[in-house]
N, C-alpha and C positions, 0 to 999 in steps of 0.2 A: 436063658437058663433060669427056672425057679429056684431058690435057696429054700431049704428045707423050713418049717418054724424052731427047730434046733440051731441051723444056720443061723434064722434072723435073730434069736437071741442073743446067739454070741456078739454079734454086731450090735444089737441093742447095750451091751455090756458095755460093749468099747466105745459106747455113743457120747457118755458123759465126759473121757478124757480128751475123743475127737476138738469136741470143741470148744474143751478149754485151752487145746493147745492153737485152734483158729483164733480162737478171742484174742488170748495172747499174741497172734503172729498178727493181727490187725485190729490192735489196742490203741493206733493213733487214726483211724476212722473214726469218721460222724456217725452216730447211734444207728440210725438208718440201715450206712451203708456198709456199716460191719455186722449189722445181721443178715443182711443179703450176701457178703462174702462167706461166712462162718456158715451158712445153707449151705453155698458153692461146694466147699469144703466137704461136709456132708457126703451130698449128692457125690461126688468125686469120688469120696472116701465107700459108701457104696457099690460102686462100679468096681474100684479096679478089687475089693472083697469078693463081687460075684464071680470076677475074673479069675480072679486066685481061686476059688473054691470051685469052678467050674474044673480048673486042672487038678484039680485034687490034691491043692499045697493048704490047707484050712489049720495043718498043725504048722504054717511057716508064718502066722497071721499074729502082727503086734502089732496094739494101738499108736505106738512112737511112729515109727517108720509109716503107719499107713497113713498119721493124721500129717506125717511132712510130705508125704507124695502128695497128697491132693493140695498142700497149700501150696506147694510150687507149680503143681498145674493151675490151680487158682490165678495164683500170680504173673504166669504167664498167660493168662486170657483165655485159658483151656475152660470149657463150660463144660457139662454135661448137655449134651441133645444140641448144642450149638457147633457151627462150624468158624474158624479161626479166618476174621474176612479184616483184610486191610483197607477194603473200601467205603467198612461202614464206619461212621465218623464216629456213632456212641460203641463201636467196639473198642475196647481195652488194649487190645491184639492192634487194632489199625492206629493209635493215641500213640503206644508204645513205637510200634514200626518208622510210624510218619514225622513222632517229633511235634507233635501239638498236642493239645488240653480241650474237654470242653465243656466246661464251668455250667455250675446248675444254676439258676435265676431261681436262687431261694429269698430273693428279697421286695417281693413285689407289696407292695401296701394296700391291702384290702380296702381300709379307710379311705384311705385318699382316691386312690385307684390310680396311683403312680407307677410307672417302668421306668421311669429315666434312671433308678438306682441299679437296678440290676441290667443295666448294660456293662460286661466284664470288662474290667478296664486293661488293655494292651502293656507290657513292661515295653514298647516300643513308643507307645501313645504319650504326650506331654500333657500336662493339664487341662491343656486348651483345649485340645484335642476330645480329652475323655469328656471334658464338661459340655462340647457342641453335641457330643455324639448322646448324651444323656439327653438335651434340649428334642434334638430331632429325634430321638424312638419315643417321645412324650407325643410330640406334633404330630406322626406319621400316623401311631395309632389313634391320636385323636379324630383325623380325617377317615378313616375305615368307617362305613357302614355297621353300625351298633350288632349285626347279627357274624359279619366277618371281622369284627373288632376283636368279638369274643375267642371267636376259632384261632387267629392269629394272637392273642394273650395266651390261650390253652396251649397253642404250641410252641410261643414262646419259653414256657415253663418246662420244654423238653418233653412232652407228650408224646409217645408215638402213635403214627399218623393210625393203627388201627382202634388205638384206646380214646382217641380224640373220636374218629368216625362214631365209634359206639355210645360217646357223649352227649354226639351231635346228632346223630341218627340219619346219618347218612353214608355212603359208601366211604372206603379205604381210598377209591379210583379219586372221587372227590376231591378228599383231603389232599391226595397228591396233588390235583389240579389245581386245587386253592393255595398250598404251598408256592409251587409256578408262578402263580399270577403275584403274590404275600412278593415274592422273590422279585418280579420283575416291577411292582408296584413300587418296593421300595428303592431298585434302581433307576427310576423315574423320578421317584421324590428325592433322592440325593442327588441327581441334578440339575433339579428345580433349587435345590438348597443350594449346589455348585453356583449356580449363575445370580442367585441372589445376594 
């Protein structure tokens, strides 16, 4: 259903308190990724307005109540145009379900051209632990081929495998197959690192 441009005014009206009241409800986010949720919201807040005014409740329409529907679907991992998949590790939906985390590697050092920092360190892992595990993702990538070095840094940085293809300019099929090999490469080299 199209919304009239009377419609979309009215929603453009209510667009400024939408997301102050997003801002607000995910004010302890990283700059980043409270503009990408405070969109969420938005989009959300959109949808279920076309909904409403599709049934012709448009006089039952406040900015309060619409901008906390869409943050609680926000917050539950509800997207617009996405579906709710507990099997994808960067979904929110599958994080919340499964009981784990998966940390961004925003700390890699241009300069130096270091990873051993942004290996996330385990609240189960001891020092030792964390500081080998730093040593070996330095070494591992060292040993990569300079043109598969690259690809595996990209996605180590959390790339998805279609935004990396198009970096790389080569297929999606690829990337998944070079992830496989990334994968079973470094379970070789851990142990090689076991036995040593």
């Amino acid at each position: 259903m199209k919304c009239t441009s009377e419609q979309n005014e009215f929603f453009m009206s209510m667009l400024p308190q939408l997301q102050d009241q997003a801002r607000f409800a995910f004010r302890k986010e990283r700059s980043g990724r409270r503009q990408e949720l405070i969109a969420e919201v938005v989009a959300n807040a959109f949808v279920a307005f076309a909904r409403l005014v599709e049934r012709g409740l448009i006089n039952a329409i406040y900015p309060t109540p619409l901008a906390q529907y869409a943050i609680r679907q926000v917050r539950e991992g509800r997207r617009v145009g996405a579906k709710l998949n507990n099997r994808d590790v960067s979904s929110e939906y599958a994080q919340r379900e499964k009981g784990f985390i998966v940390e961004r590697l925003d700390r890699f050092d241009v300069q130096d051209g270091e990873w051993r920092e942004v290996v996330v360190e385990s609240r189960e892992a001891g020092p030792a632990d964390t500081a080998a595990a730093r040593l070996d993702i330095g070494e591992w990538f060292a040993r990569l081929p300079k043109g598969k070095r690259r690809i595996a840094e990209t996605l180590g940085t959390g790339e998805t495998t279609k935004k990396a293809a198009k970096r790389f300019r080569v297929s999606p099929g690829r990337i998944s197959q070079l992830r496989r090999e990334f994968q079973q490469n470094w379970d070789e080299f851990q142990g090689d690192v076991g036995q040593g």
